[in-house]
ChimeraX commands (.cxc) that place a marker at each C-alpha (Angstrom):
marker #1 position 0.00,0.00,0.00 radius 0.5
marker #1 position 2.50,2.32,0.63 radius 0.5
marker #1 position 3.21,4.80,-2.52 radius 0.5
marker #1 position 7.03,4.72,-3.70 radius 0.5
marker #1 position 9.34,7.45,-3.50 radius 0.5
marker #1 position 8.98,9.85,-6.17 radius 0.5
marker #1 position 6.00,8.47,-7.30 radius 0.5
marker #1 position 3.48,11.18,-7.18 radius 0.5
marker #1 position 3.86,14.27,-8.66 radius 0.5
marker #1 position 4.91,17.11,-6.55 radius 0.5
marker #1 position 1.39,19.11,-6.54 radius 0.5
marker #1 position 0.13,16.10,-5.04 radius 0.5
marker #1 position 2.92,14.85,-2.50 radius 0.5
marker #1 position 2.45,18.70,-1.42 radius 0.5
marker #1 position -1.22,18.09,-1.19 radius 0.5
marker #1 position -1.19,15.16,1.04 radius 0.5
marker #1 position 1.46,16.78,3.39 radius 0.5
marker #1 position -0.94,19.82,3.86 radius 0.5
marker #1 position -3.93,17.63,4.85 radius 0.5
marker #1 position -2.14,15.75,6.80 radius 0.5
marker #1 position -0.53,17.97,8.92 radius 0.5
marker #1 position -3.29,19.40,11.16 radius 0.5
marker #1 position -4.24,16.02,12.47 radius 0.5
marker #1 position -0.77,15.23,13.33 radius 0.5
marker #1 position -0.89,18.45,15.52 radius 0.5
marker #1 position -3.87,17.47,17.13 radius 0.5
marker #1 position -3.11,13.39,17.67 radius 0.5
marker #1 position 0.47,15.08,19.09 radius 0.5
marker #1 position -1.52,17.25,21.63 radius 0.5
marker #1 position -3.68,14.63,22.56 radius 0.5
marker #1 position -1.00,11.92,23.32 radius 0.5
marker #1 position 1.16,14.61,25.78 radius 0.5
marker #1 position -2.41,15.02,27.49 radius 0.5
marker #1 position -4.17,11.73,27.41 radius 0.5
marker #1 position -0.93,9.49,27.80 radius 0.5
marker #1 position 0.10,10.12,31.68 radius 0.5
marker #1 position 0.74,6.66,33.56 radius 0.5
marker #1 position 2.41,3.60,33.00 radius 0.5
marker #1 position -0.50,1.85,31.70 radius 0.5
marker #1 position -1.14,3.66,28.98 radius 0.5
marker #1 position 2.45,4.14,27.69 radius 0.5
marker #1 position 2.52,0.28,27.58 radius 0.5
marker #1 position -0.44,0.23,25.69 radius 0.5
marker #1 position 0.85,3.14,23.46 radius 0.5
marker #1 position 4.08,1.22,22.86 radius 0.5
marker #1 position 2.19,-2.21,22.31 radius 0.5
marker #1 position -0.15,-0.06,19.24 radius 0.5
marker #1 position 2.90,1.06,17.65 radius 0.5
marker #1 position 4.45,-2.08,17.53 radius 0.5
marker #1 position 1.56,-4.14,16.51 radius 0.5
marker #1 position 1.32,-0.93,13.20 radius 0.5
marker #1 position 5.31,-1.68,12.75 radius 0.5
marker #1 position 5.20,-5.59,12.77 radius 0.5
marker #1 position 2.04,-5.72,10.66 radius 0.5
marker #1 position 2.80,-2.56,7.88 radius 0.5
marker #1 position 6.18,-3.97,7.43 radius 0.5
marker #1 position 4.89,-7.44,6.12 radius 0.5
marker #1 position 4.73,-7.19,2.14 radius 0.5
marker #1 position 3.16,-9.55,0.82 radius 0.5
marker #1 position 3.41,-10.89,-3.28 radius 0.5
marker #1 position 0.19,-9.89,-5.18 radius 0.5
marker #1 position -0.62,-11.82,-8.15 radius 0.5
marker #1 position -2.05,-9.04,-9.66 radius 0.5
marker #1 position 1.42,-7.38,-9.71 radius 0.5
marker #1 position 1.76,-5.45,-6.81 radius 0.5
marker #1 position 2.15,-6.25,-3.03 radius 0.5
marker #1 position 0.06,-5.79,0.27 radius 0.5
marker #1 position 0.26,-6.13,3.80 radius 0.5
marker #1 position -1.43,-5.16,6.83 radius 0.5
marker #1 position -2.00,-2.08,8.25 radius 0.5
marker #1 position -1.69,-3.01,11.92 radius 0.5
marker #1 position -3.83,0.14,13.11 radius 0.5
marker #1 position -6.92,-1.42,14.53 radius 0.5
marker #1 position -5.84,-1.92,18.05 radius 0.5
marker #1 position -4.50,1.98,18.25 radius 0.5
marker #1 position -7.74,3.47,17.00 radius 0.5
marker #1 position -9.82,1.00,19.51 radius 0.5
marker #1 position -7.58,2.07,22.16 radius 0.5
marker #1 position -6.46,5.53,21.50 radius 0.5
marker #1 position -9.04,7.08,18.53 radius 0.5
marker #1 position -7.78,8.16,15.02 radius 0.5
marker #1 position -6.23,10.98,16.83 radius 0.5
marker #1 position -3.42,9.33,18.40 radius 0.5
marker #1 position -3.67,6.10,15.73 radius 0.5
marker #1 position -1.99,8.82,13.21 radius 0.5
marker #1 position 0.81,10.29,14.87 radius 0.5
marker #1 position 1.77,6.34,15.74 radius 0.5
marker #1 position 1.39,5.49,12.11 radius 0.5
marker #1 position 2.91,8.54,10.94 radius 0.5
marker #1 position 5.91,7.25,13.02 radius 0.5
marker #1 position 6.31,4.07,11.31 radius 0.5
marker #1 position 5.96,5.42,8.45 radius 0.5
marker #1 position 9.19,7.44,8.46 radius 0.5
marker #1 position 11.25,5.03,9.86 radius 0.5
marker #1 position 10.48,2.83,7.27 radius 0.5
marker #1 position 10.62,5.41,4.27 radius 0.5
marker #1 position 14.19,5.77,6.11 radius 0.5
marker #1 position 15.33,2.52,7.09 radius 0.5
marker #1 position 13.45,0.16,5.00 radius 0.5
marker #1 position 12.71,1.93,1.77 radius 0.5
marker #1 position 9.18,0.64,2.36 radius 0.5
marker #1 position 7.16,4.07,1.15 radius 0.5
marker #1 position 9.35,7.05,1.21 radius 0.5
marker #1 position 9.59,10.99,2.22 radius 0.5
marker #1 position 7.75,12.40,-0.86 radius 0.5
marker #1 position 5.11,10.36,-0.54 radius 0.5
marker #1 position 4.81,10.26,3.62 radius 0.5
marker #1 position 2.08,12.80,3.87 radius 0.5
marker #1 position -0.06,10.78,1.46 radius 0.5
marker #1 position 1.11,7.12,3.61 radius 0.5
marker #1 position -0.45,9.07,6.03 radius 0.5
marker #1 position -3.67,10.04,5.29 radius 0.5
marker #1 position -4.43,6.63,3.93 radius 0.5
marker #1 position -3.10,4.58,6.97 radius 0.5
marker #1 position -2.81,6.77,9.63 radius 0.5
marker #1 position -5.82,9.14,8.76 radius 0.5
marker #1 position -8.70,8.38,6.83 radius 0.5
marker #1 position -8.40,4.75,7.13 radius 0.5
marker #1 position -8.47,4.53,11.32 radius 0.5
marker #1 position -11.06,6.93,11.51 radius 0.5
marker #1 position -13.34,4.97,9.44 radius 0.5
marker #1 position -12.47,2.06,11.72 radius 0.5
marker #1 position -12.73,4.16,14.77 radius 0.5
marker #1 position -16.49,4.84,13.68 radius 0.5
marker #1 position -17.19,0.88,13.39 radius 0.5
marker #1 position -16.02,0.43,16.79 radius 0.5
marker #1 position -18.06,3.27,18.19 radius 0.5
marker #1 position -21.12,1.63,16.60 radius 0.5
marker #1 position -20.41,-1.94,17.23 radius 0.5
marker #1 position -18.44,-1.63,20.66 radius 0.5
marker #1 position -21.31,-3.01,22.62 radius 0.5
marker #1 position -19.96,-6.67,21.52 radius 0.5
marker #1 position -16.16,-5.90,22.32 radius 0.5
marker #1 position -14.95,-8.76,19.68 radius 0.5
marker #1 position -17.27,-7.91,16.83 radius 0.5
marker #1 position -16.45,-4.57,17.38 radius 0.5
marker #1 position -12.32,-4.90,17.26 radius 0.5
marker #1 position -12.84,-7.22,15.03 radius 0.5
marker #1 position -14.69,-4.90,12.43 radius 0.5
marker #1 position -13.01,-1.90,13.16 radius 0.5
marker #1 position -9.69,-3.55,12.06 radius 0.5
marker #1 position -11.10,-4.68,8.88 radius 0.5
marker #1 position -12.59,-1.44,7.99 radius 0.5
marker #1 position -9.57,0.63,9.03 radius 0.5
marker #1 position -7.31,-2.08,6.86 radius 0.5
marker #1 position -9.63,-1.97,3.52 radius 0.5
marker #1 position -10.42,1.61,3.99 radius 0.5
marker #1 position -6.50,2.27,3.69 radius 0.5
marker #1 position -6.70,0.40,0.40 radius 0.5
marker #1 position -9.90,2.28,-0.79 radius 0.5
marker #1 position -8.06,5.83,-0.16 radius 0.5
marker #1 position -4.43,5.00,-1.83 radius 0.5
marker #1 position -6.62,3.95,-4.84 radius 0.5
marker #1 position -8.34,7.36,-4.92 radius 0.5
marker #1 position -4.74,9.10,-4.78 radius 0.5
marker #1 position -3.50,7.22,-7.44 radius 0.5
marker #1 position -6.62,7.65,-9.32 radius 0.5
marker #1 position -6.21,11.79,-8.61 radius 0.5
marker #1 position -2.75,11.73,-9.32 radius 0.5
marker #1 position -3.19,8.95,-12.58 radius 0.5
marker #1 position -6.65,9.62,-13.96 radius 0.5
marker #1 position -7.48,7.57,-17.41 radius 0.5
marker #1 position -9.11,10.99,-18.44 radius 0.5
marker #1 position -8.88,14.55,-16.93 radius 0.5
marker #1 position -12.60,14.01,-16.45 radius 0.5
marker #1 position -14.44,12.95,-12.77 radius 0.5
marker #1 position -15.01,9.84,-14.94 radius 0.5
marker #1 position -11.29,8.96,-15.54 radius 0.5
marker #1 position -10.79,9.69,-11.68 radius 0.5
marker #1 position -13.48,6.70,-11.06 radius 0.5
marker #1 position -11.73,4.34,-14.11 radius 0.5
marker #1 position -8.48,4.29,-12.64 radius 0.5
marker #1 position -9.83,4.21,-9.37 radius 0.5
marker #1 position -11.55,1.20,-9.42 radius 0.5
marker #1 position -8.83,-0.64,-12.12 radius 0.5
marker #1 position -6.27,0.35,-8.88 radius 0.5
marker #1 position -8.77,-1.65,-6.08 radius 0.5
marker #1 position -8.98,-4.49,-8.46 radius 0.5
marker #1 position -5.32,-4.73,-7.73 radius 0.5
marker #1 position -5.32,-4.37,-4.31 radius 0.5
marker #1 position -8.35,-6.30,-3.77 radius 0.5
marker #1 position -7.49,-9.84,-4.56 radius 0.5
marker #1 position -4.97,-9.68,-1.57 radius 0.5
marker #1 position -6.01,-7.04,0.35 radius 0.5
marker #1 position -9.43,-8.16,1.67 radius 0.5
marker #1 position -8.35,-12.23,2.76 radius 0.5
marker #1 position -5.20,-10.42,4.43 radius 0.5
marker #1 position -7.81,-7.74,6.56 radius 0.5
marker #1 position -9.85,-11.06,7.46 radius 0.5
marker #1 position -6.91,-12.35,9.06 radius 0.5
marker #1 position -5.23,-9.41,10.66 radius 0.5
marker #1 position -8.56,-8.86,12.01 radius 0.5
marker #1 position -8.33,-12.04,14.15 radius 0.5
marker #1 position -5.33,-11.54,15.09 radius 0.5
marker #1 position -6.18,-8.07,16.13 radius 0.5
marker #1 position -8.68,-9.49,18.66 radius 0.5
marker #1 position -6.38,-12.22,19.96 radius 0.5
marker #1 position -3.81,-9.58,20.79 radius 0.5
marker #1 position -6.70,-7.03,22.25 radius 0.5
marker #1 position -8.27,-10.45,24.83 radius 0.5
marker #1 position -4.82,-10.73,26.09 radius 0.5
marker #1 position -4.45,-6.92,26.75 radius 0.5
marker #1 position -7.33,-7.03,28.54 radius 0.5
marker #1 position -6.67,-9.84,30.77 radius 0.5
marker #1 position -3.83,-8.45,31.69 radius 0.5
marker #1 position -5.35,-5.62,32.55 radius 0.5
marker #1 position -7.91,-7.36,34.25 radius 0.5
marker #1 position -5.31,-8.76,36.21 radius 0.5
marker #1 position -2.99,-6.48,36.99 radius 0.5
marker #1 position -0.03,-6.99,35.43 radius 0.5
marker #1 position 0.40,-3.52,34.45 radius 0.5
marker #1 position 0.48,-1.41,36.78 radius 0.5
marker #1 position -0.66,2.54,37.02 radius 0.5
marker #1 position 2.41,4.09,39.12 radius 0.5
marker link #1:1,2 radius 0.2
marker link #1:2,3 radius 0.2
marker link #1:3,4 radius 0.2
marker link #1:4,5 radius 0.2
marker link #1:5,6 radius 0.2
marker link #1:6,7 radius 0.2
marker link #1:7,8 radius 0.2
marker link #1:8,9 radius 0.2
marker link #1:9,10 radius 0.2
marker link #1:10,11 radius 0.2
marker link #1:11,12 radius 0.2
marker link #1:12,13 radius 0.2
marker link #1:13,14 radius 0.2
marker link #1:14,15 radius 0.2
marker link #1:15,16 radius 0.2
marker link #1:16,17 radius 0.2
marker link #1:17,18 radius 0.2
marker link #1:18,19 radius 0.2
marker link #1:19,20 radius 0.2
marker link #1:20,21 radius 0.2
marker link #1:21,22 radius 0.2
marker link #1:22,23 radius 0.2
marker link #1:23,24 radius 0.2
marker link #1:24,25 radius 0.2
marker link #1:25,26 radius 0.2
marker link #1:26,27 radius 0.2
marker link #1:27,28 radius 0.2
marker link #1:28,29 radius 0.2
marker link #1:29,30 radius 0.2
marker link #1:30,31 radius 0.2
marker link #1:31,32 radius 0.2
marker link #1:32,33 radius 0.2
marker link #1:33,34 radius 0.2
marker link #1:34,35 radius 0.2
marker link #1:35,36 radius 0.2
marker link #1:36,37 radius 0.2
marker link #1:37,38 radius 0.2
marker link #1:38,39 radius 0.2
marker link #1:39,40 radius 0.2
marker link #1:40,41 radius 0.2
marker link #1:41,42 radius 0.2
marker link #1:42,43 radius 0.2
marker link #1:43,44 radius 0.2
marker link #1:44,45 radius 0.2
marker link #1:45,46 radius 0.2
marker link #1:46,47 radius 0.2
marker link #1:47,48 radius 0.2
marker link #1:48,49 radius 0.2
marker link #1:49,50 radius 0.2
marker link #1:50,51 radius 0.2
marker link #1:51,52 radius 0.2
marker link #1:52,53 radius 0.2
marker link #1:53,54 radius 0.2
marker link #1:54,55 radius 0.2
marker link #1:55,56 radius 0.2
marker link #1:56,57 radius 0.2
marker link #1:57,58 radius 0.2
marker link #1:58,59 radius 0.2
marker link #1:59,60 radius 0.2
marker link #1:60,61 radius 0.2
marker link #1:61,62 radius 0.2
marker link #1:62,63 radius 0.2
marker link #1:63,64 radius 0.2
marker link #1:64,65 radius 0.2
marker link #1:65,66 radius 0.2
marker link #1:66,67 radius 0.2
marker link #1:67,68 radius 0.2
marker link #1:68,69 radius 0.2
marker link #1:69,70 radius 0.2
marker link #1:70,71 radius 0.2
marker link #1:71,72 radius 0.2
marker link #1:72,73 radius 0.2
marker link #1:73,74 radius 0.2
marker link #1:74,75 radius 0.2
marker link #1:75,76 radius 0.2
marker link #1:76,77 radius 0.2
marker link #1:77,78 radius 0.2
marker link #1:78,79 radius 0.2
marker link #1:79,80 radius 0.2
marker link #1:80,81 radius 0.2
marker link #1:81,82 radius 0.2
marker link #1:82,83 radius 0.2
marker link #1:83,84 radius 0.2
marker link #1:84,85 radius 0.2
marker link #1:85,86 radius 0.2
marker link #1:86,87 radius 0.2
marker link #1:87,88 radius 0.2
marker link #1:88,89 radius 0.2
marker link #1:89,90 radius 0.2
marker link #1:90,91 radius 0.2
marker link #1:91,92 radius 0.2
marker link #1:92,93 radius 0.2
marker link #1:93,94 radius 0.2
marker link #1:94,95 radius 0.2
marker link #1:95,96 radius 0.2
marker link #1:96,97 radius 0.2
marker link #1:97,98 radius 0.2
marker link #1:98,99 radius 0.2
marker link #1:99,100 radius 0.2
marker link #1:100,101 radius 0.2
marker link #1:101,102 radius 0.2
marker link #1:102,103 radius 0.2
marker link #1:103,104 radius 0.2
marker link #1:104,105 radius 0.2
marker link #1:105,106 radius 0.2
marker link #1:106,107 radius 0.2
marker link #1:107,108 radius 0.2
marker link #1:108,109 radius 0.2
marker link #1:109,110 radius 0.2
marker link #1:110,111 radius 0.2
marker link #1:111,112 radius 0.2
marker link #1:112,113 radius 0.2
marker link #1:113,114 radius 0.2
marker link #1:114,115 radius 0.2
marker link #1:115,116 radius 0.2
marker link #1:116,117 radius 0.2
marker link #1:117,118 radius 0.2
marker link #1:118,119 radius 0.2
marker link #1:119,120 radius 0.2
marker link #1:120,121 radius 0.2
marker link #1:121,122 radius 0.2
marker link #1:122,123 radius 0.2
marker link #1:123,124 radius 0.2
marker link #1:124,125 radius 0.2
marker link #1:125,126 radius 0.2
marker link #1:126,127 radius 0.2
marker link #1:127,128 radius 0.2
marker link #1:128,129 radius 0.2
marker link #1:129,130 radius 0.2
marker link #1:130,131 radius 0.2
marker link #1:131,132 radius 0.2
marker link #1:132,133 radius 0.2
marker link #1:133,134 radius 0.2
marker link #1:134,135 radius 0.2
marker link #1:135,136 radius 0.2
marker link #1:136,137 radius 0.2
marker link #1:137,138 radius 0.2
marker link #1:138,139 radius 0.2
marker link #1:139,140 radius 0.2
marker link #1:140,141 radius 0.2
marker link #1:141,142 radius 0.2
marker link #1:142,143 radius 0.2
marker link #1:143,144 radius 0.2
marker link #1:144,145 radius 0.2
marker link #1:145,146 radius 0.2
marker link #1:146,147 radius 0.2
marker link #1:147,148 radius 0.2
marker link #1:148,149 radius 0.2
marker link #1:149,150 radius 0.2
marker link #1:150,151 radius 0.2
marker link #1:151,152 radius 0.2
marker link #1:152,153 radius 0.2
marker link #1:153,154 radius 0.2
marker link #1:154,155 radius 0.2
marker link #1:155,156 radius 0.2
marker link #1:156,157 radius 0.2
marker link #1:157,158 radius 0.2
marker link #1:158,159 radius 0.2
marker link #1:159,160 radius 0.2
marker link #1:160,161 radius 0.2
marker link #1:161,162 radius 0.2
marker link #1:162,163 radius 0.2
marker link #1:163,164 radius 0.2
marker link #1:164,165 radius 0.2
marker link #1:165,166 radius 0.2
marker link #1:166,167 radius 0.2
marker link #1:167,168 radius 0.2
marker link #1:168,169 radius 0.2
marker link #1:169,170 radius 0.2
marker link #1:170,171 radius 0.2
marker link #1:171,172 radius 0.2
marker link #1:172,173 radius 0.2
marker link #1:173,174 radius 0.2
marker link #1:174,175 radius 0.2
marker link #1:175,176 radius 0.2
marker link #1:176,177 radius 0.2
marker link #1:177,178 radius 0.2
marker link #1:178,179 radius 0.2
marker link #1:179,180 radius 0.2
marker link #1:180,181 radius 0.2
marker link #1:181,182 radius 0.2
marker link #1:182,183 radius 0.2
marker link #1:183,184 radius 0.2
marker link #1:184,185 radius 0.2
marker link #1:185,186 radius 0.2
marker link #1:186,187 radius 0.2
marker link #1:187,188 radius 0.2
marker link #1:188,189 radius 0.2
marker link #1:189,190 radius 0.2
marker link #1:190,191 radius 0.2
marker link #1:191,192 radius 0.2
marker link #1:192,193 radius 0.2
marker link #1:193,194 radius 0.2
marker link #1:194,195 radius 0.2
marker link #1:195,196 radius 0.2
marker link #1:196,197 radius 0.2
marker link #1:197,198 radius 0.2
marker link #1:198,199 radius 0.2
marker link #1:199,200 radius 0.2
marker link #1:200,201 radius 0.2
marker link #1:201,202 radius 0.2
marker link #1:202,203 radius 0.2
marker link #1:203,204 radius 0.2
marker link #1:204,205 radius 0.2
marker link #1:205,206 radius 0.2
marker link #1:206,207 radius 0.2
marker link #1:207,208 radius 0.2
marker link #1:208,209 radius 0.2
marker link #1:209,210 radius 0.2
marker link #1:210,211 radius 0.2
marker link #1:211,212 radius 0.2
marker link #1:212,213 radius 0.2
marker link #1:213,214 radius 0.2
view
């Protein structure tokens, strides 16, 4: 999912950098006030990893590209899309640094598709669904995985249109999800189970104790 280096024009990588810089702000201001004991800087350092692990996994596409999970689902249940992009944002420059996995041109568009648009969208499953805390984690990731995919098809379909008409916007659009889609939707299916394995244990620890407030 994540857009090469260089691969956007520059209107566009300026474009996504712009919107997603206010959010950033925001998710920044809301971690130095929301994230104050132990307990939550555990859980704020489990999210992060479980977005590095998970992003960092390409996967072979048969359609002739790659995919992996997004790993955001258990930062936007926990935290909100607020917080969920800063994290992703994050991982997403180390590994446009380190791993040449994305890159810096193309970080503020990474963004709003993983960190952004597709958590919130997740975020508002949850809210809905929360009153059946599996279902609801469950969902949330899936959304918040596919919706990533739905939104880095629309930026390549802005930035690539078949036509300069709204029509050529939609073509390319949907010819760029029928690439991601073969992958992308069994691989949300199963990050989405793991996403509520990994949440139950959380919470029985919790539950239990084991991580202490001080």
């Amino acid at each position: 999912m994540h857009i090469a280096e260089g691969f956007l024009p520059p209107e566009w990588c300026a474009f996504w950098y712009i919107f997603s810089t206010p959010f950033l702000i925001y998710g920044a201001m809301k971690i130095k006030s929301k994230i104050t004991n132990r307990t939550d800087k555990v859980l704020l350092a489990v999210s992060i990893g479980f977005i590095f692990v998970l992003s960092a996994m390409k996967m072979p596409s048969v359609t002739g590209s790659c995919s992996h999970p997004t790993g955001t689902g258990i930062a936007v249940v926990l935290f909100g899309p607020a917080i969920t992009a800063v994290l992703s944002a994050i991982v997403l420059l180390y590994q446009a640094l380190l791993l040449a996995h994305g890159g810096i041109t193309t970080l503020g568009a990474n963004i709003a598709s993983m960190g952004i648009i597709g958590p919130f969208f997740g975020w508002i499953v949850y809210r809905i669904a929360k009153k059946n805390r599996k279902i609801a984690v469950f969902a949330a990731t899936a959304v918040a995985d596919v919706m990533t995919y739905v939104v880095t098809s629309i930026q390549l379909a802005l930035a690539f249109p078949a036509t300069q008409e709204i029509g050529g916007i939609i073509e390319s659009a949907i010819r760029f999800l029928a690439v991601f889609a073969i992958t992308q939707i069994p691989i949300a299916i199963l990050e989405s189970f793991l996403a509520v394995a990994v949440f139950d244990q959380v919470v029985k620890r919790l539950e239990a104790g084991e991580v202490s407030r001080a």
